[in-house]
C-alpha positions as CSV (number, residue, x, y, z in Angstrom):
1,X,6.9,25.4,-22.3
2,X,5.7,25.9,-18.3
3,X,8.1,26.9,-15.9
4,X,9.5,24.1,-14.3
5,X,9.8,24.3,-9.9
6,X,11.6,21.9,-7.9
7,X,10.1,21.5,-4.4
8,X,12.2,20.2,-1.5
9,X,10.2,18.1,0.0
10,X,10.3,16.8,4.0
11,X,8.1,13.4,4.0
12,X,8.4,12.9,7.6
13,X,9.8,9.7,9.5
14,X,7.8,7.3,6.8
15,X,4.6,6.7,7.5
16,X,2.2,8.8,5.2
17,X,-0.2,10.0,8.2
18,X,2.7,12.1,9.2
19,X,2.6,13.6,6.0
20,X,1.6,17.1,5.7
21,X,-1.5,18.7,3.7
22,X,1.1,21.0,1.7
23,X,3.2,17.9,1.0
24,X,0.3,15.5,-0.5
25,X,-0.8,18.3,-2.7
26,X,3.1,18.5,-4.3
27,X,2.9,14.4,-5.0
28,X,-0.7,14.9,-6.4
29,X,0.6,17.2,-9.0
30,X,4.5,16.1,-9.1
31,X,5.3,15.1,-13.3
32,X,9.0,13.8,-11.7
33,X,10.0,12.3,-8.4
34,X,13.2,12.7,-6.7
35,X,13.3,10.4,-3.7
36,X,15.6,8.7,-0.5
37,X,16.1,5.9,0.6
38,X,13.5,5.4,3.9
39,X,10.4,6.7,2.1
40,X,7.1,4.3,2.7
41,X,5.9,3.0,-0.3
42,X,2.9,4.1,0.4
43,X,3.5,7.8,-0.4
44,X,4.1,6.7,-4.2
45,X,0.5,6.6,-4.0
46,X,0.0,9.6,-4.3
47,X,1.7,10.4,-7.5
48,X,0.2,9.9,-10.7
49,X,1.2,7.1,-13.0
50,X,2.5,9.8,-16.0
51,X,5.1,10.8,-13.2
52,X,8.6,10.2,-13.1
53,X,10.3,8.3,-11.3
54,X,13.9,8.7,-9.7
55,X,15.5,6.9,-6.6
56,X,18.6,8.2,-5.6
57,X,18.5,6.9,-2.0
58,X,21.6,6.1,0.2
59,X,21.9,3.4,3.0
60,X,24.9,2.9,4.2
61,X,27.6,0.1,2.9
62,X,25.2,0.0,-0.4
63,X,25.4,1.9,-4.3
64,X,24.3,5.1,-3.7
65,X,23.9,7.8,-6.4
66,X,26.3,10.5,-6.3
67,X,25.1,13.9,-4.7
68,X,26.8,15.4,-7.8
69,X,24.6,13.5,-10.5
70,X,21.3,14.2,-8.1
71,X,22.1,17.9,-8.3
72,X,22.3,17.9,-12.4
73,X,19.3,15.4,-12.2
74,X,17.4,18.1,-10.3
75,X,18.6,21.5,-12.6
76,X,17.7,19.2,-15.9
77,X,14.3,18.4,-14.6
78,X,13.3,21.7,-13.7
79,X,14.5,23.2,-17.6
80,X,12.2,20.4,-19.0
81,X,9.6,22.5,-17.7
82,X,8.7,19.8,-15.2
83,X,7.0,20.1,-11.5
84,X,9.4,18.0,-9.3
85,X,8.9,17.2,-6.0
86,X,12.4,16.1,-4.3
87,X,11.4,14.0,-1.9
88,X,13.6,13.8,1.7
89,X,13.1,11.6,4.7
90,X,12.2,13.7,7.6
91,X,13.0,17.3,7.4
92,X,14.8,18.4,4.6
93,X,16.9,20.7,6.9
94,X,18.0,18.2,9.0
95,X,20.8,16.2,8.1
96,X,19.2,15.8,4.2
97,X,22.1,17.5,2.4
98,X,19.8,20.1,1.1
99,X,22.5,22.6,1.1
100,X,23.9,21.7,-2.5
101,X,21.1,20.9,-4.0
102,X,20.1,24.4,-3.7
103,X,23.1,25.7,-5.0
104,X,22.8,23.4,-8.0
105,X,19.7,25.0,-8.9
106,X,20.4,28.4,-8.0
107,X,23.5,28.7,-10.2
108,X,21.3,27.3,-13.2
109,X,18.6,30.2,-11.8
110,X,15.9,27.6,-11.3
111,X,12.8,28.1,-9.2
112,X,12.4,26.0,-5.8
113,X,10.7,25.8,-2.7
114,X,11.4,23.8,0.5
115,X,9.0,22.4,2.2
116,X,9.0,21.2,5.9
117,X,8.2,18.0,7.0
118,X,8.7,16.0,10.8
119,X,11.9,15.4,12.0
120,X,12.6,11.4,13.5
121,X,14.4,13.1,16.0
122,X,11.6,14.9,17.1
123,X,8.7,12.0,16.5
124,X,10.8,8.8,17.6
125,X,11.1,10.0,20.9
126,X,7.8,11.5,20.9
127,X,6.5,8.4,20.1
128,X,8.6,6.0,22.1
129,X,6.6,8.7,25.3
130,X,10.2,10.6,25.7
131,X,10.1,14.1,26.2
132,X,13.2,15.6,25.3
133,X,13.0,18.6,27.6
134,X,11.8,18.8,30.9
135,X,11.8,21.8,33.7
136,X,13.8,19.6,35.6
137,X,15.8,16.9,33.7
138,X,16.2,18.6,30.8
139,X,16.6,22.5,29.7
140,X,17.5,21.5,26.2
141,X,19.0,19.1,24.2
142,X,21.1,18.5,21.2
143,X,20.5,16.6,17.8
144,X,23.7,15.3,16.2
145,X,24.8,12.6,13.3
146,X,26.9,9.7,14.3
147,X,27.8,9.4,11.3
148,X,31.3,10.3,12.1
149,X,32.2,9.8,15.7
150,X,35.6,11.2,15.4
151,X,33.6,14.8,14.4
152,X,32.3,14.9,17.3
153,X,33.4,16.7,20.9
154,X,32.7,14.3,22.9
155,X,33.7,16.0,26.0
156,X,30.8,18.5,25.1
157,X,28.2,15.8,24.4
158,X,28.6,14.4,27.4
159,X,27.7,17.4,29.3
160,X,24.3,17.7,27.4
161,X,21.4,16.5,29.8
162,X,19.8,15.1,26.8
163,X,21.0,14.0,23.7
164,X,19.9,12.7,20.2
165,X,21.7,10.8,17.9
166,X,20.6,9.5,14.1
167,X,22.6,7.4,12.3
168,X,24.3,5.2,14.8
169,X,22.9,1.8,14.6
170,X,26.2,0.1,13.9
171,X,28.5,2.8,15.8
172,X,26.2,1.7,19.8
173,X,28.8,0.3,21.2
174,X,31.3,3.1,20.7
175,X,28.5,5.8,21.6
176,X,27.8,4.3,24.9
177,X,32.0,3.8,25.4
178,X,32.7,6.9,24.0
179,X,30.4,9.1,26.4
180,X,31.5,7.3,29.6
181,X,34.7,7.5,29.0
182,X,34.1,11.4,29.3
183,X,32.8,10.5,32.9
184,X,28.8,10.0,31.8
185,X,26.9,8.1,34.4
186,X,26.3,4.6,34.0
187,X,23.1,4.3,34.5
188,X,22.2,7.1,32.0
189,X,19.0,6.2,30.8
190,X,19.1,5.4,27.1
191,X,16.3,4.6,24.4
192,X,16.7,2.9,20.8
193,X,13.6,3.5,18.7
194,X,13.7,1.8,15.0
195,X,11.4,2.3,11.8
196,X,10.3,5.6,14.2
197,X,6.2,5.8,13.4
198,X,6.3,2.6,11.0
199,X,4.3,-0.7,11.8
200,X,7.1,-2.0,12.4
201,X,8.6,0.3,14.9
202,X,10.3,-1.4,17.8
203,X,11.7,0.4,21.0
204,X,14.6,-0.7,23.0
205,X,15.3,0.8,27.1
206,X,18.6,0.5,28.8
207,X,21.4,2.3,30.3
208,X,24.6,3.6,28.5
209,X,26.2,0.5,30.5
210,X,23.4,-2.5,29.1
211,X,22.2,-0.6,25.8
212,X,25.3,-2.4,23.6
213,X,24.3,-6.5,25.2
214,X,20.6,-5.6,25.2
215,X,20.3,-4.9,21.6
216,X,23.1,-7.4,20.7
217,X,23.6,-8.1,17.3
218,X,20.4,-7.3,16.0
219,X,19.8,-5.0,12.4
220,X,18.9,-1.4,14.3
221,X,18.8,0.8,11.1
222,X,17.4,3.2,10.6
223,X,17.6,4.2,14.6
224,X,17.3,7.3,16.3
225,X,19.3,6.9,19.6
226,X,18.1,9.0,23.3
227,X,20.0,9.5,25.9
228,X,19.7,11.2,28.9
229,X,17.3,11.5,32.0
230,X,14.2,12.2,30.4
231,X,14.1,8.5,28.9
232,X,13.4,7.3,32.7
233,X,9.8,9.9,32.4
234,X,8.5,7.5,29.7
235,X,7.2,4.8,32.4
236,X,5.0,7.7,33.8
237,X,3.7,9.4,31.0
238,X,3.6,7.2,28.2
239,X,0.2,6.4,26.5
240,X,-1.3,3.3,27.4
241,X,-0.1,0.9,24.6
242,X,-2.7,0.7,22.0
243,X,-4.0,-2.9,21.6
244,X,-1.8,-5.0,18.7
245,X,-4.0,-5.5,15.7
246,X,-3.4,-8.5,13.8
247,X,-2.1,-7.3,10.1
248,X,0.4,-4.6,12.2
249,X,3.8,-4.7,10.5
250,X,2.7,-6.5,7.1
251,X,2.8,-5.2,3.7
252,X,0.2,-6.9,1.9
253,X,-0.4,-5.8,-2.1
254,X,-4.4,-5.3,-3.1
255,X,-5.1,-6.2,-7.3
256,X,-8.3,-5.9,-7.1
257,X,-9.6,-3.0,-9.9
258,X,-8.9,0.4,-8.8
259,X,-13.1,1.0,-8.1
260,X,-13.1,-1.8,-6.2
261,X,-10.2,-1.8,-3.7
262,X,-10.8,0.8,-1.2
263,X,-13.0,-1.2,0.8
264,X,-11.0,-4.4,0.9
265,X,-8.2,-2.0,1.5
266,X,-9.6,-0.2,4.0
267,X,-10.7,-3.1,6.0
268,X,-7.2,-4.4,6.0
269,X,-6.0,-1.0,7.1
270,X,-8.0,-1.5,10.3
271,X,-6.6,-4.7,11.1
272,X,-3.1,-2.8,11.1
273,X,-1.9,-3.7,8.0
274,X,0.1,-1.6,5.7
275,X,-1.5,-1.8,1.7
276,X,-0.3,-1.4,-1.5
277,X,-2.9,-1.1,-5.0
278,X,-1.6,-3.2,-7.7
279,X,-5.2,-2.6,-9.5
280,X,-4.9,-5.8,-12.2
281,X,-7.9,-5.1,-13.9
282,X,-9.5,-1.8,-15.4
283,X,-13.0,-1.6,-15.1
284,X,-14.6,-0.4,-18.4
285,X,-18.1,-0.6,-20.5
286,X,-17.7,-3.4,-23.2
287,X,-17.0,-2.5,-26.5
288,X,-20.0,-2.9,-27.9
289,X,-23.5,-2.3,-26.0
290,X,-25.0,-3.8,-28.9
291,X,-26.0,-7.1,-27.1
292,X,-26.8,-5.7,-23.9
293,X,-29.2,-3.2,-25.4
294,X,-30.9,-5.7,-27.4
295,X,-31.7,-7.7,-24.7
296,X,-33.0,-4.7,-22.7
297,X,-35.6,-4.1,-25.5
298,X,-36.4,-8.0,-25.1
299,X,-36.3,-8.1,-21.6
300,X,-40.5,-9.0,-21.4
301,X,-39.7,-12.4,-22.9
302,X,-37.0,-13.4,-20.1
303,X,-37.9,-15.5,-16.6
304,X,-34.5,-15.4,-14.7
305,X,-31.7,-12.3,-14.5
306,X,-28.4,-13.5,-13.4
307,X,-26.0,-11.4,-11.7
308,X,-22.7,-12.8,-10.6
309,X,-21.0,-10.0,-9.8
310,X,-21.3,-6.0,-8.5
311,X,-19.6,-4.8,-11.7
312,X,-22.6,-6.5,-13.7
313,X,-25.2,-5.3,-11.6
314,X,-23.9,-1.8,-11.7
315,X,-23.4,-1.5,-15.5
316,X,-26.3,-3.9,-16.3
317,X,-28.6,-1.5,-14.7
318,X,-27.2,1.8,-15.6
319,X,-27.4,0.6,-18.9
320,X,-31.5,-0.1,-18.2
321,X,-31.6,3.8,-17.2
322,X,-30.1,4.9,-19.9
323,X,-32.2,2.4,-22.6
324,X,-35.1,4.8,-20.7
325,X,-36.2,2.0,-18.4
326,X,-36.5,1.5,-14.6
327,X,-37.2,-1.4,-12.1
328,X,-40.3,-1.7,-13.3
329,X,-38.9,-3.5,-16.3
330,X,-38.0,-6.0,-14.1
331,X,-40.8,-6.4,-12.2
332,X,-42.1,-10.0,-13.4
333,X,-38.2,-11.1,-13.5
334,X,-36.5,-13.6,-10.8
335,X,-33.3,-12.5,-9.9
336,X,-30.2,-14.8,-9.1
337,X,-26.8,-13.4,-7.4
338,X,-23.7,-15.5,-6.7
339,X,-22.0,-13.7,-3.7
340,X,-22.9,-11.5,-0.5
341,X,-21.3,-8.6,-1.8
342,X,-23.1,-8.6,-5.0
343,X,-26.5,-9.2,-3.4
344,X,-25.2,-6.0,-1.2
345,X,-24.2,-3.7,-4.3
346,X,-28.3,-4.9,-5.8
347,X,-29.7,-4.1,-2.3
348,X,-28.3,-0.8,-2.7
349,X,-29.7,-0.4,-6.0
350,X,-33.6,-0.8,-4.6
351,X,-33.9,-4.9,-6.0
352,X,-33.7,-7.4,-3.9
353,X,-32.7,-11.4,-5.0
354,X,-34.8,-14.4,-5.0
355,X,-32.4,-16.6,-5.0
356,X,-28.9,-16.6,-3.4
357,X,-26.6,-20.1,-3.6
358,X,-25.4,-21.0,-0.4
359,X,-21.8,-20.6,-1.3
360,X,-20.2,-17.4,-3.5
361,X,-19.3,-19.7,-6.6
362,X,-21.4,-20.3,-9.8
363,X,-20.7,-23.9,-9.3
364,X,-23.3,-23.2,-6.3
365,X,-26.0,-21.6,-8.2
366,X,-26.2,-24.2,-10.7
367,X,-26.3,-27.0,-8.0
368,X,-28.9,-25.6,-5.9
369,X,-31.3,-23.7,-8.2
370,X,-34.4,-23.7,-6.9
371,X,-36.4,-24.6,-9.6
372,X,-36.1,-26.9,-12.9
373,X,-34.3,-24.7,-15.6
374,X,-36.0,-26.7,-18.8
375,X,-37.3,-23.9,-20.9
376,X,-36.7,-21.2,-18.8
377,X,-34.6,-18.3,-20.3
378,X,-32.1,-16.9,-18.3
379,X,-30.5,-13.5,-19.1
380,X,-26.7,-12.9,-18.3
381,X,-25.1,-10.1,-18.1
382,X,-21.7,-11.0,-17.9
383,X,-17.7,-9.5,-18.2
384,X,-17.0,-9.5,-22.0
385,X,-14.2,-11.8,-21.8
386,X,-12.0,-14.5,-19.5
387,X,-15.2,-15.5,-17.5
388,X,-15.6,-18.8,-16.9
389,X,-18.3,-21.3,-18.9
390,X,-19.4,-23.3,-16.5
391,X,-22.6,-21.9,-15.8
392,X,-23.8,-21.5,-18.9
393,X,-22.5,-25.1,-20.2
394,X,-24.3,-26.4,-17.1
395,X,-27.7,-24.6,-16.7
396,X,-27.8,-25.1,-20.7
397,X,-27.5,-29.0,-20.1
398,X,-29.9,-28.5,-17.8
399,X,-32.5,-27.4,-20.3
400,X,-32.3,-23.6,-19.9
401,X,-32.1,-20.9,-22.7
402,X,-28.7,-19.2,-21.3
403,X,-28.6,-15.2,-23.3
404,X,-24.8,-14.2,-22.5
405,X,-24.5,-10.3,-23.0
406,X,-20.8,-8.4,-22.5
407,X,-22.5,-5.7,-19.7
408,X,-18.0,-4.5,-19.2
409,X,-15.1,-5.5,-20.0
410,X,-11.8,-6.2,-17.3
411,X,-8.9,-5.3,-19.4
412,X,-5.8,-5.1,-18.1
413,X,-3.8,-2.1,-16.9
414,X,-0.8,-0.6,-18.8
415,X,1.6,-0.6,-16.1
416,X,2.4,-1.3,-12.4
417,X,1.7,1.3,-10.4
418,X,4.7,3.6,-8.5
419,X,4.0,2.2,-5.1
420,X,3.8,-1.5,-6.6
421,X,6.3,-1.6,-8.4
422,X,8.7,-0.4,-5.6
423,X,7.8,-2.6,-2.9
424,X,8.0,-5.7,-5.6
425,X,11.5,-4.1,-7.0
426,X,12.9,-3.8,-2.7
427,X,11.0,-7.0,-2.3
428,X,9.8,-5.9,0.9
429,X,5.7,-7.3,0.1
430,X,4.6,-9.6,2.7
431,X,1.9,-11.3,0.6
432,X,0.1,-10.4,-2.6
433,X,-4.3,-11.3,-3.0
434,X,-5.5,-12.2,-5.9
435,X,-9.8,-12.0,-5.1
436,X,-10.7,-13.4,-8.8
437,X,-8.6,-15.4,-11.5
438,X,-8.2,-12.7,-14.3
439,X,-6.5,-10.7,-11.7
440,X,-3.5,-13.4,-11.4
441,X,-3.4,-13.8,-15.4
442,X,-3.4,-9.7,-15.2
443,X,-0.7,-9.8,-12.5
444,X,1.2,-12.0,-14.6
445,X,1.3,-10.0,-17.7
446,X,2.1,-6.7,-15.7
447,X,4.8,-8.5,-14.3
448,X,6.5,-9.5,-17.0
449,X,6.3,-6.6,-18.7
450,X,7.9,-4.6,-15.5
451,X,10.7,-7.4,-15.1
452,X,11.4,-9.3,-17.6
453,X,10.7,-13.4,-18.3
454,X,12.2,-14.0,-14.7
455,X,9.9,-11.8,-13.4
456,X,9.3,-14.7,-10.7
457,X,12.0,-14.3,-8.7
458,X,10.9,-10.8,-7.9
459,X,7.8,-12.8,-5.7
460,X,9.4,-16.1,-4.8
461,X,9.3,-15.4,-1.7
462,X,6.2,-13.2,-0.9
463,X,3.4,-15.2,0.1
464,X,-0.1,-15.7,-1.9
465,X,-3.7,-15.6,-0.6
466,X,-6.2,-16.3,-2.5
467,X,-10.1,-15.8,-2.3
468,X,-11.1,-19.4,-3.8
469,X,-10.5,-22.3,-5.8
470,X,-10.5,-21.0,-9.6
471,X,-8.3,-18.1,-8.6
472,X,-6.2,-20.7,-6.6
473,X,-5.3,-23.1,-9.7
474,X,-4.0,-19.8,-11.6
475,X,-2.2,-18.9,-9.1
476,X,-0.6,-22.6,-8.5
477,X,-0.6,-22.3,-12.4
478,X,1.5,-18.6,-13.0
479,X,3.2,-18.1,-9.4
480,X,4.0,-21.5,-8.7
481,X,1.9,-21.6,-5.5
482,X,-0.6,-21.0,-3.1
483,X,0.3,-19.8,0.9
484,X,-3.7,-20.0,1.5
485,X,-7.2,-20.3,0.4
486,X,-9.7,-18.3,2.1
487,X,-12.6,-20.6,3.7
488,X,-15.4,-18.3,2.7
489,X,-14.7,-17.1,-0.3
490,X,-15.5,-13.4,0.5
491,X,-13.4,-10.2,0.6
492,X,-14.3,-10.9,4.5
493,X,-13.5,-14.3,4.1
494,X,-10.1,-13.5,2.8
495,X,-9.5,-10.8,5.6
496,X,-10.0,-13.6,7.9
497,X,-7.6,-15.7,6.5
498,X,-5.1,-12.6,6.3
499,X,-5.4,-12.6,10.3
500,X,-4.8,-16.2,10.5
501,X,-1.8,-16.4,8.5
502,X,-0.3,-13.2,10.4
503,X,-0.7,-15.2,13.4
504,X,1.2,-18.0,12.3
């Protein structure tokens, strides 16, 4: 058996770009996770499906696992031989109870490393354009817990020029009493910065006086708390506010196949939002090439190639290559797409399309082909199963020979992935997309498997976009509704519609 390590690992306020490079290699490689409350979802991303999974977070006034049974957790893990990564908000130094874990696992002589990350006192405030020292203003400044007030020497704290408080969200009131009682000036500039690098980050200014009926009653935590002169510099010096993108502060899940969802991803990464990979489909060659082969050796006898989506243009014509064919094969063929992004991935491959249906549905194609299909012979490569019939019931009405070949399959995946299935579990998804109608079927299945038959209620009250009508009706059909259909039904089309429903 390997040696088993645990590494103590600091993940920063949250948001994975404040990640560092040591600490995404760790997840990469983790077999078990260990992790806190406060850890974006996205960082389970970067763990691989085989790992394990363990959340043993505490938020205050909720279950939380004992310190105790996180301790044995830790020393069992690492005699299984295991690679653990022990995953702490921030730094695990500071304030993240590090201290008897590390005796856990030294008394059981187990191997670990700790492993810095950024500090939310040190980015909020960074962030939020506070220095927290200054040649003038401030000469230091002092980092404490409020969560226990009576701890603290007030009399002391209210000497520091600057101070920095975490956990005091629902102690304010008493902080800002507390300190000027002790003969702190009123108009002490103070500074409330919430979900500290997040999306959702939102930044409160005051004075120890106003702070308390400024922020009111409203949810702070989790909170990091400035106080001091220094907060009055961040009118100066602070950056100019970067412009508000329209998907900033929602969580919107991706199912689109693993190959396929970076770029939808991606683009809604640039309109601010933050994205989760459900992949509901698995990409893979059909099970028997069979079909697709004999029409390759037929493919002289054929007048139209249809290609309805980027997955069969990619395996139709790798599978030409490796038959010991090229292009040229195709040379007296027309070819048909359904969809921009198809006729894009074809482009890409050196062909270009003779005929593309003014809208991205097959519905379209059959509508408006441009010439009469009697007696023509159409070749299809097509997914191997859960397509839908209509063209080939339609253009075979029509007259046409219709050849259906399986050129992959769409299965679905084993299991939601880390990231997914935490987000769905905390129920803190915005809105799930479904871009095709196996993926809601898929989503379904996954679903059920990860919750149970009232696996709805884990999504009654995310929102649902969906890329067109078919995928629409499945959705209507297995989630019980639709929040919108996008207009064009693109991956650009349904980025669109993303925007618009933010805005509303």
């Amino acid at each position: 058996m390997k040696a088993g390590k645990v590494y103590l690992l600091g993940a920063g306020p949250g948001n994975i770009g404040y990640l560092t490079v040591a600490g995404q290699r760790m997840l990469n490689r983790a077999d078990a996770l260990v992790y806190d409350a406060l850890i974006d979802s996205a960082l389970l991303q970067e763990i691989s499906t085989e790992c394990e999974q363990w959340h043993v977070g505490k938020r205050g006034g909720q279950p939380s696992t004992p310190q105790a049974d996180i301790n044995q957790l830790l020393v069992r893990l690492c005699k299984a031989g295991k690679q653990v990564v022990r995953l702490k908000a921030g730094d695990p130094f500071i304030f993240g109870r590090v201290t008897a874990e590390i005796q856990a696992l030294q008394a059981e002589n187990c191997d670990f490393e700790v492993v810095p990350g950024l500090s939310s006192a040190l980015v909020a405030p960074l962030l939020a354009g506070v220095p927290l020292t200054d040649p003038v203003l401030s000469r230091g400044f002092g980092v404490f817990t409020a969560h226990d007030l009576n701890a603290l020497d007030w009399e002391a704290l209210a000497r520091l020029e600057t101070l920095v408080l975490l956990m005091g969200s629902r102690q304010l009131r008493d902080i800002c009493d507390r300190l000027l009682h002790q003969g702190k000036r009123a108009e002490t500039p103070m500074l409330v910065v919430r979900w500290a690098g997040q999306p959702q980050q939102k930044i409160w200014a005051g004075t120890l006086l106003s702070m308390a009926q400024i922020v009111d009653k409203t949810k702070l935590s989790p909170c990091i708390i400035v106080i001091g002169e220094v907060v009055g510099l961040r009118k100066y010096i602070a950056a100019s506010k970067p412009p508000i993108l329209p998907l900033a502060g929602k969580t919107i899940v991706v199912t689109r196949a693993a190959s396929q969802a970076s770029e939808f991803s991606q683009m809604l990464m640039d309109k601010g939002a933050s994205v989760i990979d459900l992949p509901a489909l698995d990409i893979r060659p059909p099970i028997d090439w069979n079909p697709v082969d004999s029409a390759i050796a037929a493919i002289g006898t054929f007048h139209w190639l249809i290609l309805t989506s980027p997955n069969a243009v990619n395996y139709f014509l790798d599978r030409l290559l490796h038959q010991g064919k090229d292009h040229r094969a195709l040379s007296h063929l027309k070819i048909a797409v359904v969809g921009r992004k198809t006729n894009n991935f074809l482009n890409q491959r050196g062909l270009i399309a003779d005929f593309i249906p003014p809208t991205f549905v097959a519905d379209a194609l059959v509508e408006h082909f441009p010439e009469d299909p009697t007696g023509q012979k159409l070749l299809f490569p097509r997914v191997e199963s859960g397509g839908r019939d209509i063209l080939v019931k339609a253009m075979t009405a029509k007259g046409a020979q219709v050849t259906e070949v399986a050129a992959y399959e769409s299965a679905c995946p084993d299991r939601l992935p880390p990231a997914a299935k935490q987000v769905l579990t905390d129920k803190t998804a915005d809105i799930l997309t479904f871009a095709s109608s196996k993926t809601v079927r898929h989503f379904a299945k996954l679903m059920e498997q990860t919750f149970g038959e009232n696996w709805l209620s884990q999504v009654k009250d995310i929102d649902v976009a969906s890329i067109g009508p078919q995928t629409s009706r499945d959705c209507r059909e297995l989630l019980g509704k639709v929040t919108f259909e996008a207009e064009e039904h693109t991956l650009d089309g349904l980025t669109k519609g993303l925007a618009a429903w933010a805005r509303a």
